[in-house]
C-alpha positions in Angstrom: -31.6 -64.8 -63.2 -33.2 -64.3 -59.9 -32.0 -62.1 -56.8 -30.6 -64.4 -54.3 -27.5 -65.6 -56.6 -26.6 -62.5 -57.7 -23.3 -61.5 -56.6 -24.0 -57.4 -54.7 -21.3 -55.5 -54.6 -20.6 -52.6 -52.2 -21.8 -49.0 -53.7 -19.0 -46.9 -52.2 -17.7 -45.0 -55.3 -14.1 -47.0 -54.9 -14.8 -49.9 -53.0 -15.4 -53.4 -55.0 -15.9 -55.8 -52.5 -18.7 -58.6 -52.8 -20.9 -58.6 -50.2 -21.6 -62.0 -48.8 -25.3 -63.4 -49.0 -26.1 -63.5 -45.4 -25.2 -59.6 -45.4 -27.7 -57.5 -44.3 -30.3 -56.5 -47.0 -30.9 -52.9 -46.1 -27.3 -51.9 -46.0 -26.0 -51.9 -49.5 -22.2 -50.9 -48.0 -19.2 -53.5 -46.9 -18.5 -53.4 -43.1 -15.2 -52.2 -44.0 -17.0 -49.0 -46.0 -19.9 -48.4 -43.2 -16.7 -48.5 -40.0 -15.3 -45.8 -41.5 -17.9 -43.7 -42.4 -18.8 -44.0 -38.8 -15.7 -43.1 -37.6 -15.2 -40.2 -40.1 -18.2 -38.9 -38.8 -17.5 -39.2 -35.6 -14.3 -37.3 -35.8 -16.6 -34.3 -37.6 -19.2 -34.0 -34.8 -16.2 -33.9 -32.3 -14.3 -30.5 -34.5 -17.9 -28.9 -35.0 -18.8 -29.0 -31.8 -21.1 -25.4 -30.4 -19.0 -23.4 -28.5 -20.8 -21.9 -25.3 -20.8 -17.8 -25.0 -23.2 -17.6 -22.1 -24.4 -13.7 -22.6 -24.3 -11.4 -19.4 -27.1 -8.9 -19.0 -25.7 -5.4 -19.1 -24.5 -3.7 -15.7 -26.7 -1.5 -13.7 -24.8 2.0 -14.9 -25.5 0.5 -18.7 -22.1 0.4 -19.7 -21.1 -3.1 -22.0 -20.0 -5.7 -20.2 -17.0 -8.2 -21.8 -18.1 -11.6 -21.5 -14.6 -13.0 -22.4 -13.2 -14.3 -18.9 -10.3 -16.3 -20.9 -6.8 -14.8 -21.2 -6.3 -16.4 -24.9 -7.9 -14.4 -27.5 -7.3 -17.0 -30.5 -9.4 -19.5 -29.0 -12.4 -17.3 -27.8 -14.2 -14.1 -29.1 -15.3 -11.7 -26.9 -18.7 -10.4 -27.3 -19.4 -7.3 -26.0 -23.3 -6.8 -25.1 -24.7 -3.0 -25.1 -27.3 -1.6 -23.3 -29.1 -0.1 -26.9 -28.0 0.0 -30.4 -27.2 3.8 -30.4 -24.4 2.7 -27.4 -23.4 -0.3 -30.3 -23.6 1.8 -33.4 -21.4 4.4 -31.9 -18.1 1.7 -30.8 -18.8 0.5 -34.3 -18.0 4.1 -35.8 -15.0 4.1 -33.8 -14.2 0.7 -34.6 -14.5 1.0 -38.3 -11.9 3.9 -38.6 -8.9 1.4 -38.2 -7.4 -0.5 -41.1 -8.6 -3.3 -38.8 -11.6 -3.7 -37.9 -12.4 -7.0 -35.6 -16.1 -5.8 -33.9 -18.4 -8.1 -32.0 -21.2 -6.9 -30.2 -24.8 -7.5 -29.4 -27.9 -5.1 -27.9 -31.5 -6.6 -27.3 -33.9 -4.9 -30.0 -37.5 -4.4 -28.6 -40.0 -7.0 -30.1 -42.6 -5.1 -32.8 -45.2 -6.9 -34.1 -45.7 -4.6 -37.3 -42.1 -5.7 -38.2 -41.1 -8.9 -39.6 -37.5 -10.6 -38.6 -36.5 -9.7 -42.5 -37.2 -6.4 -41.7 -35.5 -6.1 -38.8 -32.5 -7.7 -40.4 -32.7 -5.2 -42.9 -32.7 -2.1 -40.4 -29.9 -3.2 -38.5 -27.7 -3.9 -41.7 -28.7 0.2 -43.0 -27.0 1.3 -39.9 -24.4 -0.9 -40.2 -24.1 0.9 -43.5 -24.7 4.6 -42.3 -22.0 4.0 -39.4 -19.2 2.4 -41.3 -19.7 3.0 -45.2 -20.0 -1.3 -45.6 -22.6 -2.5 -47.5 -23.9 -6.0 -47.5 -24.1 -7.5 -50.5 
């Protein structure tokens, strides 16, 4: 039995249609199958989506700055950008000692070329750990 009378059939999972013989040979999907798969991905590139946080250097007296201009909190996180990560650290401690703790903050660490990104990582996380008591697991 050779190729071209074969009967294909579409190879979504719950889809048995027959595709014609003029159908395209590369797709092995019904048009049916391959119009919704382009809209269902469609719809997930329009929820996922990067939202912009454009990041604010720190003022001139070195205090954070808030770069949450929006009055509704649910739909935005503030990010609050300190000068160093002593200034960071120490909100963190005073965040931490609430049942609640909801922190988000950033400080620019100087570039050292005897220290790897993973080692970085791992500094930032032991202070993390000092300051609050949470470990990362």
């Amino acid at each position: 039995m050779d190729n071209s009378t074969t009967p294909r059939i579409c190879s979504t999972k719950k889809c048995n249609a027959v595709l014609p013989p003029e159908h395209i040979d590369k797709a092995k999907t019904c048009f049916a199958c391959r119009q919704k798969d382009r809209d269902r991905k469609k719809r997930k590139r329009a929820v996922t989506q990067p939202v912009s946080n454009p990041i604010q250097p720190p003022s001139a007296n070195g205090n954070p700055i808030n770069n949450d201009d929006s009055d509704d909190e649910d739909d935005k996180i503030s990010v609050i950008r300190y000068s160093n990560g002593e200034d960071m650290f120490q909100a963190l401690k005073k965040a931490s000692h609430k049942n609640l703790i909801s922190f988000h903050g950033e400080y620019t660490m100087p570039t050292d070329p005897f220290l790897s990104d993973r080692e970085r990582v791992k500094l930032v996380a032991n202070e993390i750990w000092k300051v609050t008591g949470y470990r990362f697991t």
